[in-house]
C-alpha positions in Angstrom: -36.5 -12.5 -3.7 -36.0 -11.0 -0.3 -33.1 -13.5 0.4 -33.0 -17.5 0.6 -36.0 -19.1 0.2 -34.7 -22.2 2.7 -33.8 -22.4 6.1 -30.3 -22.1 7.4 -31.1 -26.1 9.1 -32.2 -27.0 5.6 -29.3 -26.0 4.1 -26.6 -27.3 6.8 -28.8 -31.0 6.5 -28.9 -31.2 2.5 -24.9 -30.0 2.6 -24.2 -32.8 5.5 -26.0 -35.1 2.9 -24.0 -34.5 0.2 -20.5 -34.5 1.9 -21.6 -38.4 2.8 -21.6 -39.1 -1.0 -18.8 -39.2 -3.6 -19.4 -36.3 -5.4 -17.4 -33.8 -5.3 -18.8 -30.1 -3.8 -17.2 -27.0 -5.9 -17.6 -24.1 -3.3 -16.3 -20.5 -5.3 -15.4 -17.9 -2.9 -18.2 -14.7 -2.6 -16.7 -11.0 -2.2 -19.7 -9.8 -1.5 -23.6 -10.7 -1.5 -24.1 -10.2 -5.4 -21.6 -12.3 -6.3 -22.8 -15.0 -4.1 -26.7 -14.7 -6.0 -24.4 -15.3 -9.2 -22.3 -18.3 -8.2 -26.0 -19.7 -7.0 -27.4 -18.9 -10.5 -24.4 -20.7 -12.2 -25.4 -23.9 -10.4 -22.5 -24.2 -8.1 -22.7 -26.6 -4.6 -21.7 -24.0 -2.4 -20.3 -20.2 -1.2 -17.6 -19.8 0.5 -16.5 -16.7 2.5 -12.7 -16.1 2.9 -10.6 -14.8 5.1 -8.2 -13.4 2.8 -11.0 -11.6 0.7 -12.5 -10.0 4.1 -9.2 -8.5 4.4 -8.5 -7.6 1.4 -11.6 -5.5 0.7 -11.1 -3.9 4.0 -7.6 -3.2 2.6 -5.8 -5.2 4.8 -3.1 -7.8 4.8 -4.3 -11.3 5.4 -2.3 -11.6 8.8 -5.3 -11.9 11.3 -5.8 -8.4 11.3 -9.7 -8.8 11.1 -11.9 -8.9 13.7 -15.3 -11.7 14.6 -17.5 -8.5 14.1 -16.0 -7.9 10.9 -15.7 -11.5 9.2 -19.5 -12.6 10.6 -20.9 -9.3 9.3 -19.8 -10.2 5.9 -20.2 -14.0 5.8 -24.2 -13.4 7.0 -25.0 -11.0 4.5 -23.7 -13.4 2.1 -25.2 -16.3 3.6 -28.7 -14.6 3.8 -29.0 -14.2 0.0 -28.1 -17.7 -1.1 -29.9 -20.9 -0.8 -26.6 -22.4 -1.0 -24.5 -23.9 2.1 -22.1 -21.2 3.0 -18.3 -21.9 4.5 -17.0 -19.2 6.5 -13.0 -18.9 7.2 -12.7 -18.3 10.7 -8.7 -18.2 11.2 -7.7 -19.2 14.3 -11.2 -18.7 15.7 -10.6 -15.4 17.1 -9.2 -16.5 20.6 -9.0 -18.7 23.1 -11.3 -22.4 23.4 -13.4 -20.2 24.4 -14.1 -17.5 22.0 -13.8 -20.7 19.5 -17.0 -21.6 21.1 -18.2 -17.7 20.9 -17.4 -17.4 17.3 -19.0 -20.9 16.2 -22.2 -20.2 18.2 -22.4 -16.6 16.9 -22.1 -17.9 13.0 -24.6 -20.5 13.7 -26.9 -17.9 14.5 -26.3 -15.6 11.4 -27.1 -18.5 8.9 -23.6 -20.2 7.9 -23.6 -24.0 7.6 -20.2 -24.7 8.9 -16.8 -23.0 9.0 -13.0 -23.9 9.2 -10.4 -23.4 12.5 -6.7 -23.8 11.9 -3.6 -24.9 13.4 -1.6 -21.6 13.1 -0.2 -19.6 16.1 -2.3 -15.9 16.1 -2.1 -14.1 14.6 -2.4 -16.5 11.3 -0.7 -16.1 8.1 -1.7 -16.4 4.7 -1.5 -20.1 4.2 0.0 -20.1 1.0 3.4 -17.9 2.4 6.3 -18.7 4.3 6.9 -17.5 7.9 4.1 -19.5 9.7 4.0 -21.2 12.7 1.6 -24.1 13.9 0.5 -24.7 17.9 0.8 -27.8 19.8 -1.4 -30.8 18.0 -3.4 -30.6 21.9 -3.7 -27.2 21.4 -5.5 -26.9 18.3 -7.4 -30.4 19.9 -8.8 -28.4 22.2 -9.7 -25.9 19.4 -11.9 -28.6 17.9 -13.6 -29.9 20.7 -14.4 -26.1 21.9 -16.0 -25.8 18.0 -17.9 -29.0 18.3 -19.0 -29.0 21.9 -20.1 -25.2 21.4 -22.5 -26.0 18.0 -26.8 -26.2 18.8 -27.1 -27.9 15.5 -25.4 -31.0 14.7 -25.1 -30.2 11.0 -23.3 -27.3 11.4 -19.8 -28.3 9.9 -16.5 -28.0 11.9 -13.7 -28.0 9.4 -10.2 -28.2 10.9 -7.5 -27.0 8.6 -4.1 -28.0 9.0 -1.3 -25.7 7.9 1.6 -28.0 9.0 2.7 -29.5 5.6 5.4 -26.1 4.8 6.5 -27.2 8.6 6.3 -30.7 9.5 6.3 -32.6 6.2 3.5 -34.5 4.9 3.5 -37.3 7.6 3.1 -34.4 10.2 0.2 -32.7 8.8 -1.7 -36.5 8.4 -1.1 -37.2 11.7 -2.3 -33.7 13.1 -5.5 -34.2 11.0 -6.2 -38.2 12.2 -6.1 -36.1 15.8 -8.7 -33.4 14.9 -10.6 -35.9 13.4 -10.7 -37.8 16.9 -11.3 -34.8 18.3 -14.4 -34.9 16.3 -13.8 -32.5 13.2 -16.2 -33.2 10.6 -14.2 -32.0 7.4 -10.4 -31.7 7.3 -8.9 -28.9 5.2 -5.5 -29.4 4.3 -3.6 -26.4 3.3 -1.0 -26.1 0.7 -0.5 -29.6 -0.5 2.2 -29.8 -3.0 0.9 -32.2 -6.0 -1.4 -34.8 -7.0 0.0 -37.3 -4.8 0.3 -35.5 -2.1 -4.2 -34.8 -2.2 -4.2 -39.1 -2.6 -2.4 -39.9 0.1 -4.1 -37.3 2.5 -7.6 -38.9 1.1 -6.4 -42.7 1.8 -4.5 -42.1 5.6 -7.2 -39.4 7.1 -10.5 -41.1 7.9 -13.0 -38.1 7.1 -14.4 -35.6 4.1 -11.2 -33.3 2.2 -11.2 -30.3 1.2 -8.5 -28.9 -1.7 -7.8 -25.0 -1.9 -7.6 -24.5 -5.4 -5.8 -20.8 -5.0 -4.1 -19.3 -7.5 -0.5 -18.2 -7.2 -0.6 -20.4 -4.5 1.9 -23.8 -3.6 -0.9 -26.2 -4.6 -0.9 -27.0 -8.3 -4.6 -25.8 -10.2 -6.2 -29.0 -10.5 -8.9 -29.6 -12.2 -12.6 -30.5 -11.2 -12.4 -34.2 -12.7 -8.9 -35.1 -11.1 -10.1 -33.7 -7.6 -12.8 -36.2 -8.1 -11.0 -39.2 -8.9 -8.4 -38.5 -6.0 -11.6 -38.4 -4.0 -11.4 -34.8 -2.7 -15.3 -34.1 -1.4 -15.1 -29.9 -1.5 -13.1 -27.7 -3.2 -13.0 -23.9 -2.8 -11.4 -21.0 -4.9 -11.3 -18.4 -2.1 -10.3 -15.4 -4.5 -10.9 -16.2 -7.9 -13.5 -14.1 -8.3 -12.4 -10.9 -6.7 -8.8 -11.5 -8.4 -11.0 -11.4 -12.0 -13.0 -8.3 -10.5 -10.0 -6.3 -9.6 -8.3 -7.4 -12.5 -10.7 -5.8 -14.8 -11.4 -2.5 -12.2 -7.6 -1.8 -12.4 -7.8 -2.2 -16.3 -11.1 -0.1 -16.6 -9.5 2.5 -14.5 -6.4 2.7 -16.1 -8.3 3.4 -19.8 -10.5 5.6 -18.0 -8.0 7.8 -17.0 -5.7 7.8 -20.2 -8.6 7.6 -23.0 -11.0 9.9 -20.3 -14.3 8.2 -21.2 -15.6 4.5 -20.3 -17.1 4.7 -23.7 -14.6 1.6 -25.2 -15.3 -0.4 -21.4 -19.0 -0.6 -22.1 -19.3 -3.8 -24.0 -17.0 -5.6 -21.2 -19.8 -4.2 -18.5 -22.3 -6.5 -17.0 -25.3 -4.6 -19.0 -28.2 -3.0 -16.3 -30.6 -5.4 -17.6 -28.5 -8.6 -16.4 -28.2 -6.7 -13.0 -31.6 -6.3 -12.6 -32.3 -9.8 -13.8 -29.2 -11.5 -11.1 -31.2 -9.0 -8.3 -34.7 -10.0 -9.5 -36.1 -6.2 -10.0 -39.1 -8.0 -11.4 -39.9 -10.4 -8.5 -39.8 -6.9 -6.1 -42.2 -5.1 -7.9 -44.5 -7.8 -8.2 -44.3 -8.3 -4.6 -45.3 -4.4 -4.3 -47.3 -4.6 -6.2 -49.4 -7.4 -4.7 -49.5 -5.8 -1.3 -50.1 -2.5 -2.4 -52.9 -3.7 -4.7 -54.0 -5.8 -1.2 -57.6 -5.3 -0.3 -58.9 -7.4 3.0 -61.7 -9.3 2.6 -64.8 -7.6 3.3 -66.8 -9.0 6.7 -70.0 -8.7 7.5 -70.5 -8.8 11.0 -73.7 -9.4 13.2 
């Protein structure tokens, strides 16, 4: 009630732990606060916050349109309802070394245990479509270092993500992450990877914690939770399958809304008002109220 119950250092510590093991972290992406307080209840490892998603919902393109202001607004009023480590896509890092440091700084702040920089040119594209374009390996370097010298707690994750496998082949994205790992990234996120093999070799050549994007429609096949694990893959995030499922069903809602005019056939699909109230904890509030309304001090005598 009334938000996470654990720190923002607690969380950032107990995810740190668990990236050191060799289980394998499922982070689903969170359109909005509520759905984040569901992919908690579920039992899930993690939330993530995506770029792609902020855009969307502010009907926009994914093509680094958005804004710091707009992406940490969202990622900390996910990140304050969750007890759960939260990842936070923050493109190119909205500038210059510089405003890297701004924008890690600034999302340390607002409760998010890590987030990811890339290696495109900004504005970024979607990483799953053609026409992108990747800076200088020093460049993006210097991204890195700006990230990590610029964090106050250690356990704040700086993942790089590398978007040069649709440009320089495989080899060219390994090496580019074995240099953001010197550099001192602490996960590497490798975008687009094209099968199976592809994920092993990554995990074998690049001496730090992977992360697979598990998109849909995407050029990385859909693997499944058990094969990530056995290729060794330590996070895995699906950055819009929820608000893909969501819009799926508004757009079908709407569209026998408006030819059957009533909702009346939609209403055993619907998340009933009783499970809402139960994911929002309407009985944890009023007893809260309650308990300070009902609040009497003790009574003092004084001399």
């Amino acid at each position: 009630m009334l938000g996470a119950t654990t720190s923002p250092a607690s969380r950032r510590a107990a995810w740190r732990d668990a990236l050191a093991t060799d289980r394998l972290l499922a982070f689903p992406g969170a359109f909005n606060p509520l759905s984040a307080l569901l992919i908690e209840e579920l039992g899930f490892d993690g939330v993530y916050v995506s770029g792609a998603v902020i855009s969307a919902d502010l009907g926009l393109p994914d093509i680094g349109l958005t804004t710091l202001t707009e992406v940490a607004s969202r990622a900390h009023a996910i990140a304050q309802v969750t007890n759960l480590p939260a990842l936070v896509d923050a493109d190119t890092g909205f500038g210059e070394p510089m405003n890297v440091a701004r924008t890690v700084q600034h999302l340390e702040d607002l409760g998010l245990a890590g987030c990811h920089i890339e290696d495109q040119v900004n504005p970024k594209r979607c990483g799953h479509l053609d026409g992108k374009s990747v800076v200088g390996v020093e460049e993006m370097c210097r991204r890195v270092a700006s990230a990590v010298g610029a964090r106050r707690d250690s356990n704040f994750v700086i993942c790089a993500r590398t978007d040069a496998r649709a440009l320089e082949g495989l080899v060219g994205a390994i090496e580019r992450a074995k240099a953001y790992v010197d550099a001192g990234a602490d996960l590497i996120f490798a975008e687009a990877l094209e099968s199976e093999q592809e994920f092993e070799r990554f995990k074998a050549e690049v001496p730090a914690p992977l992360l697979a994007n598990m998109t849909e429609f995407g050029k990385s096949p859909l693997l499944d939770r058990r094969t990530l694990e056995a290729l060794g893959v330590n996070v895995v995030i699906y950055p819009v399958t929820l608000l893909r499922l969501a819009m799926g069903a508004a757009e079908s809602g709407l569209r026998q809304l408006r030819d059957e005019g009533t909702q009346a056939g939609l209403v055993p699909g619907m998340q009933t008002r009783a499970r809402l109230y139960e994911l929002l904890d309407y009985a944890g509030y009023a007893a809260f109220d309650t308990a300070i309304f009902d609040f009497k001090p003790e009574q003092r005598k004084w001399s």
